[in-house]
C-alpha positions as CSV (number, residue, x, y, z in Angstrom):
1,X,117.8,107.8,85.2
2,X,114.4,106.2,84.1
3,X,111.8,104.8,86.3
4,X,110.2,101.9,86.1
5,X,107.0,103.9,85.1
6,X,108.8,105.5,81.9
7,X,110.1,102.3,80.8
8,X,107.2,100.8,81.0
9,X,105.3,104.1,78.7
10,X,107.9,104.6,76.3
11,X,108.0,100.6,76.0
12,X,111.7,100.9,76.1
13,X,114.0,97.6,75.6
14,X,116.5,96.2,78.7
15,X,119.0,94.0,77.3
16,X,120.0,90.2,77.9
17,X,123.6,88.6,77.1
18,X,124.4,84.9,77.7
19,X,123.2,84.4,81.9
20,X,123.1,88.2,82.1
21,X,120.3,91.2,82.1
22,X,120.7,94.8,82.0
23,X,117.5,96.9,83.2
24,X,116.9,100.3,82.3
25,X,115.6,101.7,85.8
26,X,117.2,100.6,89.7
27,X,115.4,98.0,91.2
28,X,115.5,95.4,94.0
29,X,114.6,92.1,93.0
30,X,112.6,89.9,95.0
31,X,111.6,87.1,93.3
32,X,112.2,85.8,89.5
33,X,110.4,82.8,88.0
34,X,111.0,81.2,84.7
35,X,110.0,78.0,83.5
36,X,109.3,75.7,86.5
37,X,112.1,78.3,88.7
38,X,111.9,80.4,91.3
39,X,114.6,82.2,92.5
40,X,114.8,84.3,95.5
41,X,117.7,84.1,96.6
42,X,119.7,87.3,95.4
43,X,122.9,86.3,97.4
44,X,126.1,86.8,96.1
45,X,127.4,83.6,95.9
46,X,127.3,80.7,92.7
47,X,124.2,79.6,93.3
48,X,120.8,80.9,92.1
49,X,121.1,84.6,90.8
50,X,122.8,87.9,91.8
51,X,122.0,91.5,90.9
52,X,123.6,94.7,91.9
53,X,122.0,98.3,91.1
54,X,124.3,100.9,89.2
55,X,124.3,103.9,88.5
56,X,121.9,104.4,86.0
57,X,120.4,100.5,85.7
58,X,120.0,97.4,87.4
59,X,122.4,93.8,86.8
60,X,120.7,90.4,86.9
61,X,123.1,87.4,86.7
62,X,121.7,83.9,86.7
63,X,124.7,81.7,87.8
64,X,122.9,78.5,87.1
65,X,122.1,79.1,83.4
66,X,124.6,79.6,80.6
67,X,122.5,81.5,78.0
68,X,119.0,82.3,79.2
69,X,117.8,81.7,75.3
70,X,118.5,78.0,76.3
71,X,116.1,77.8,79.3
72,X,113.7,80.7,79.3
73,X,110.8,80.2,76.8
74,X,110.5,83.0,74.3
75,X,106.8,83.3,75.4
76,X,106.1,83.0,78.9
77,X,109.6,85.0,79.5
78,X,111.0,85.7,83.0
79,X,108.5,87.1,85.8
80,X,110.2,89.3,88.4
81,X,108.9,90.9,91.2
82,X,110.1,94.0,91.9
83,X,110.4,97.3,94.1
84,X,112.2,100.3,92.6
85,X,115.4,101.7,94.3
86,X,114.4,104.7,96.9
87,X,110.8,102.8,97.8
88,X,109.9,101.4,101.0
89,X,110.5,97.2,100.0
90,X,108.4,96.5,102.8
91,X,105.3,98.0,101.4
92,X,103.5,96.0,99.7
93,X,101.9,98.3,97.7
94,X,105.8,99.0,95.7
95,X,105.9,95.7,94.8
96,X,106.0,95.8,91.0
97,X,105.3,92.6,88.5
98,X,107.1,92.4,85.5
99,X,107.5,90.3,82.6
100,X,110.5,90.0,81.0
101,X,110.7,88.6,76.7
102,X,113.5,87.8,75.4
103,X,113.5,89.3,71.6
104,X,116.4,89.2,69.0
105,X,119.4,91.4,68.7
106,X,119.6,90.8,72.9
107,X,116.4,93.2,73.5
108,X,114.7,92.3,76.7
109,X,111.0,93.7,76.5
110,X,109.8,94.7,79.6
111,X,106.1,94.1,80.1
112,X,103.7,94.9,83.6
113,X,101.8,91.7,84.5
114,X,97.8,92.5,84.9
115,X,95.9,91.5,88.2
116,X,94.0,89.4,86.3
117,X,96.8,87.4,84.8
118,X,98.2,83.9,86.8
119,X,101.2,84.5,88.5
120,X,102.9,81.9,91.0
121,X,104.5,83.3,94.1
């Protein structure tokens, strides 16, 4: 299993298909934000988004959204805050951002958003 660290140095790809992501590392999700969005509510039901952690990666479904290509620009991408699996959630200082670009062939690149950069909570 990778962490979120190695993913992030070996700038290795998660994958997207239709309203579904595939990360390469287990994660909770807290928040996501895409285009004017934000979703955090991560309950199972029809409404907003989903994810589940398996085994060896983490599930994202937006239930809202048919193919993500259709509502997430392919520049600004999907923002996700984020703890990794096995770290306290409540600790502030595991909160991870991410950024996640949608590139062809379903690749998902998987960037770290700086400090410095605006991000909307």
């Amino acid at each position: 299993m990778k962490t979120l660290n190695e993913v992030l140095e070996n700038k290795d790809y998660g994958l997207y298909f239709g309203n579904r992501i595939l990360l390469p590392f287990k994660c909770h999700v807290l928040k996501a934000i895409f285009e004017n969005e934000i979703v955090d509510d991560f309950s199972s039901s029809l409404e907003g988004a989903s994810y589940k952690i398996e085994d060896e990666f983490t599930e994202i479904y937006y239930h809202e959204v048919k193919f993500l290509t259709d509502v997430v620009s392919k520049y600004k991408g999907i923002k996700l805050i984020v703890v990794e699996k096995g770290n306290d959630v409540f600790d502030f200082n595991n909160h991870r951002k991410i950024r996640l670009l949608l590139d062809d062939d379903h690749k998902l690149r998987i960037e770290e958003i700086t400090e410095d950069e605006l991000f909307f909570e």
